[in-house]
C-alpha positions as semicolon CSV with decimal commas, in nm:
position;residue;x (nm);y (nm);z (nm)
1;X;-1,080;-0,282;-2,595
2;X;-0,907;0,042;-2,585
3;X;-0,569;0,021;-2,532
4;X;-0,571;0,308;-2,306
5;X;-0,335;0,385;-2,013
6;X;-0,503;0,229;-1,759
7;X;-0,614;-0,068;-1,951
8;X;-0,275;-0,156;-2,023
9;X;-0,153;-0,089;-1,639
10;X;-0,468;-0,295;-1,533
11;X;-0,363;-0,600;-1,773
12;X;-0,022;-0,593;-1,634
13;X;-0,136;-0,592;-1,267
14;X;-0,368;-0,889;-1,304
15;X;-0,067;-1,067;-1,530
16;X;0,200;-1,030;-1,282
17;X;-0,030;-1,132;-0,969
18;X;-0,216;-1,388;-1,132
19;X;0,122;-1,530;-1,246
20;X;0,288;-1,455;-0,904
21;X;0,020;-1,633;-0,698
22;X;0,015;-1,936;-0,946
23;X;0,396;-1,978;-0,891
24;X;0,355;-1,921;-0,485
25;X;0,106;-2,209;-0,435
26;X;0,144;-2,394;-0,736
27;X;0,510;-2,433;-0,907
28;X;0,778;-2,649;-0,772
29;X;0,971;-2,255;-0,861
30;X;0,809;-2,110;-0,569
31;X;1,144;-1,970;-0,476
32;X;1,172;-1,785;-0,764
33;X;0,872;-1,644;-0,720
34;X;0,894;-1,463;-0,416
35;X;1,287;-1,389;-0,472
36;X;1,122;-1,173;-0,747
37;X;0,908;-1,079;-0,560
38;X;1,084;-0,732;-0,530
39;X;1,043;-0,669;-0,989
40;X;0,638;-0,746;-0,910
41;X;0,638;-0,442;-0,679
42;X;0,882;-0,215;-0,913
43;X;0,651;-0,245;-1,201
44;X;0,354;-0,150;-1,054
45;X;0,496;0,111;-0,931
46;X;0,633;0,243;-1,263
47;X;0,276;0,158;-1,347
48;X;0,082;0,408;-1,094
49;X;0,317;0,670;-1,178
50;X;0,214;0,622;-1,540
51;X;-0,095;0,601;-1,510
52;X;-0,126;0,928;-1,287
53;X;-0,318;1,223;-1,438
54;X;-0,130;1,478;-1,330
55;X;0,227;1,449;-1,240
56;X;0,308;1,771;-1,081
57;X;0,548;1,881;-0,855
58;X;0,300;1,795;-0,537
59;X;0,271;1,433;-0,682
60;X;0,624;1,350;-0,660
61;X;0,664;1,548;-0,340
62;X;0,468;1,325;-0,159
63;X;0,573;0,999;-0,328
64;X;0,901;1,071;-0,161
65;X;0,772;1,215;0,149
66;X;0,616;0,867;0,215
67;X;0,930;0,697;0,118
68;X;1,095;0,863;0,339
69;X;0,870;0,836;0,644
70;X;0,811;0,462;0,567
71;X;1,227;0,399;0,544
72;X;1,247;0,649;0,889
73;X;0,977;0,445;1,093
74;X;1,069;0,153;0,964
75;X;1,443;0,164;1,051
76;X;1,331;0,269;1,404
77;X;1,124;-0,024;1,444
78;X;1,387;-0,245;1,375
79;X;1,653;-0,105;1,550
80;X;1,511;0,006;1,871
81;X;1,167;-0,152;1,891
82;X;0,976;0,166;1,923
83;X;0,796;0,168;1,677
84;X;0,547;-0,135;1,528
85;X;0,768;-0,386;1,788
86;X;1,016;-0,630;1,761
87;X;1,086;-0,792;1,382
88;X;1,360;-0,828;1,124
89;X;1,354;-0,835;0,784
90;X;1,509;-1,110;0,565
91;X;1,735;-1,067;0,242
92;X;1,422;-1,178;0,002
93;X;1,359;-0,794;-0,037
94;X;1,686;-0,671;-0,170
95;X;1,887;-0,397;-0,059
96;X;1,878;-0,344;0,274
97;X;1,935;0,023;0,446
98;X;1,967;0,004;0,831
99;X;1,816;-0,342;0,859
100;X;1,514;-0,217;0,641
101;X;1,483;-0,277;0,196
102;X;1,450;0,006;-0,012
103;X;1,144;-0,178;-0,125
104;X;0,955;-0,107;0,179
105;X;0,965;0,250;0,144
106;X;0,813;0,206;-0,194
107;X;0,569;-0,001;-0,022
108;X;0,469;0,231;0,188
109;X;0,392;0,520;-0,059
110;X;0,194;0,247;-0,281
111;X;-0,026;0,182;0,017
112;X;-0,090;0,502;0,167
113;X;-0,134;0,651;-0,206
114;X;-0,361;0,388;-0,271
115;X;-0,582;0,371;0,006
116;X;-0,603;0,711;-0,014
117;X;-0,711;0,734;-0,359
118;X;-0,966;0,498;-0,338
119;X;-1,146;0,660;0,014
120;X;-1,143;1,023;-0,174
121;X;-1,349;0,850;-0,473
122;X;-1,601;0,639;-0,159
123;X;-1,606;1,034;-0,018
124;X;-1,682;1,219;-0,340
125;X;-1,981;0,965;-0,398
126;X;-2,101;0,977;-0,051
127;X;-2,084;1,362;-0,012
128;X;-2,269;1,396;-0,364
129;X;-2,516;1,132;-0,235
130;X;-2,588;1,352;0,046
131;X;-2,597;1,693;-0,142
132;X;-2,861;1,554;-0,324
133;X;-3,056;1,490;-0,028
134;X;-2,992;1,847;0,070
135;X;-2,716;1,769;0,314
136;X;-2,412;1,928;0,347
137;X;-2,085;1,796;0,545
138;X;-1,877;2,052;0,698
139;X;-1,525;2,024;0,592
140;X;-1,368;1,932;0,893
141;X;-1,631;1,669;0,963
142;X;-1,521;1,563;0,566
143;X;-1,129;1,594;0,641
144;X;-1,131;1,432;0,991
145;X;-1,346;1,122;0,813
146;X;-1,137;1,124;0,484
147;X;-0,801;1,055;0,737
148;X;-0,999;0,804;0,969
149;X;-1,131;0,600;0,731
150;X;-0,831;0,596;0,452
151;X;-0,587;0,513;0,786
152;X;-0,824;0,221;0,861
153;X;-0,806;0,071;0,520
154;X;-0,445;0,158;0,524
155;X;-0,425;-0,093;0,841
156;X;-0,628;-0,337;0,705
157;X;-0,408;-0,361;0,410
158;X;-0,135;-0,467;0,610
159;X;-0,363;-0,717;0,850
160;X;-0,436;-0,934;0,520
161;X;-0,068;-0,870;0,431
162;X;0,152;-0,983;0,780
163;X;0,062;-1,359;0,767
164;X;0,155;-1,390;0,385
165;X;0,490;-1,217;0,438
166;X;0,619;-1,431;0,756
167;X;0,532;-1,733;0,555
168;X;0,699;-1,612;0,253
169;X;1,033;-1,481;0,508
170;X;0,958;-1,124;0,405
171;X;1,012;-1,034;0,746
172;X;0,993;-1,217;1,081
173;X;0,818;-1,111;1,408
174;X;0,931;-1,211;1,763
175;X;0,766;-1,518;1,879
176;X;0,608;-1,534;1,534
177;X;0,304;-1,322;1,660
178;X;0,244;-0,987;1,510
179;X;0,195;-0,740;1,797
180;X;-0,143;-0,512;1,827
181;X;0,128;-0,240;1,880
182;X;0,195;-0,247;1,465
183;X;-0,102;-0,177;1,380
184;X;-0,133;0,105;1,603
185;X;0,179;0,257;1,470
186;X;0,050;0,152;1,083
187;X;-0,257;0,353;1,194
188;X;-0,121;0,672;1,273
189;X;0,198;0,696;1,067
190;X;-0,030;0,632;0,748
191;X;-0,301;0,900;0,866
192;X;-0,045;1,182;0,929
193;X;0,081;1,097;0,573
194;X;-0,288;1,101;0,488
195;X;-0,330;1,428;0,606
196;X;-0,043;1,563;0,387
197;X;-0,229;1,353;0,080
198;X;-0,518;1,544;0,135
199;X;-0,351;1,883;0,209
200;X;-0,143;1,852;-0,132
201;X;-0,263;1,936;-0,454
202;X;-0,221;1,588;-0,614
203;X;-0,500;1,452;-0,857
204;X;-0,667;1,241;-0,682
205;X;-0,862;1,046;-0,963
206;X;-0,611;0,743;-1,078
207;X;-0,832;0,441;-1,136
208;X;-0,545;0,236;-1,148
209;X;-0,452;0,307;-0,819
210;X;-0,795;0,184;-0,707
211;X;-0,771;-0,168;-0,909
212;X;-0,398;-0,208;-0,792
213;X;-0,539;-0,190;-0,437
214;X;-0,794;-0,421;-0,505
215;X;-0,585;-0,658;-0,660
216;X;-0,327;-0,700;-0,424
217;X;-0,562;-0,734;-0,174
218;X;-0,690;-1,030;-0,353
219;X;-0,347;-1,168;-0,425
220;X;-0,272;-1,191;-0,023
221;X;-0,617;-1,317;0,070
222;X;-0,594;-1,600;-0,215
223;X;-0,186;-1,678;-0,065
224;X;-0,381;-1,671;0,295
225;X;-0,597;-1,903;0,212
226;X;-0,352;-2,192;0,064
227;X;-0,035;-2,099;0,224
């Protein structure tokens, strides 16, 4: 195997999940586990910015961009209720900035980055699939289904996600039910972010993004399952 960038990235993603999920369910260190929790998320961060083609100036400007929108919603949420509903967030995460951890920010851009990533490949295929037939899209037809659909997966990221993190005391929702109202607010906060993705003049080929996405994906569904 060639022990390219993405390869490596790839191993380490599978590594720390497979390992992380192992510990969850199965070591009498589950604790440890999800205290670290917060390094799993770190790396594969450092990980999708290394493995990025192109790290230009757009690239970075959006990573923060959606760092900064995810820390700005987020602190509203928890401090007013406007916004997703009525939660806290425990210690498990870190540092904590208004009620919400740094690490959520980070979240967010890994999410919205990813899920965007992965619906621009699904769109390039599809539109090439229909050139070929002779059919052409018109762009805003293309950019109003590139936001819709990368939103959507963007939401049902965090679906599989909610159940795993009140059981692990990431965070804790009133009454212990997670309110339609989040998912709303995931929806639309992650498709004007989505817009900018697709406005910017990031690469938008990273692989890795589009296995990390997949495999963190699978690491909630398997903790869903036994948990």
């Amino acid at each position: 195997m060639k022990f390219s960038k993405q390869n490596i990235a790839l191993f380490m993603a599978i590594l720390f999940h497979v390992c992380g999920a192992v510990g969850i369910i199965f070591s009498p260190y589950k604790n440890w586990f999800i205290q670290n929790t917060t390094l799993n998320l770190l790396i594969m961060v450092v990980m999708l910015i290394y493995t990025q083609p192109q790290k230009n100036s757009a690239f970075y400007i959006f990573a923060v961009a959606a760092f900064a929108t995810g820390m700005l919603t987020e602190m509203i949420g928890i401090n007013t209720g406007y916004l997703f509903g009525n939660y806290q967030y425990s210690n498990v995460m870190g540092y904590k900035l208004l009620g919400v951890p740094l690490l959520i920010g980070v979240q967010w851009f890994v999410t919205v980055f990813c899920c965007g990533i992965a619906i621009h490949k699904l769109h390039v295929w599809t539109e090439a699939k229909y050139a070929a037939k002779g059919m052409i899209l018109s762009k805003k037809i293309q950019a109003i289904s590139f936001v819709v659909d990368a939103a959507l997966l963007t939401t049902l990221f965090d679906f599989i996600m909610e159940p795993v993190a009140m059981e692990l005391n990431f965070w804790q929702w009133q009454n212990n039910v997670v309110p339609f109202f989040n998912y709303a607010c995931w929806f639309l906060i992650s498709a004007i972010l989505l817009i900018l993705f697709r406005l910017m003049p990031i690469k938008k080929h990273n692989h890795f993004a589009i296995h990390l996405l997949i495999i963190q994906t699978l690491f909630f569904l398997v903790l869903r399952s036994y948990l």
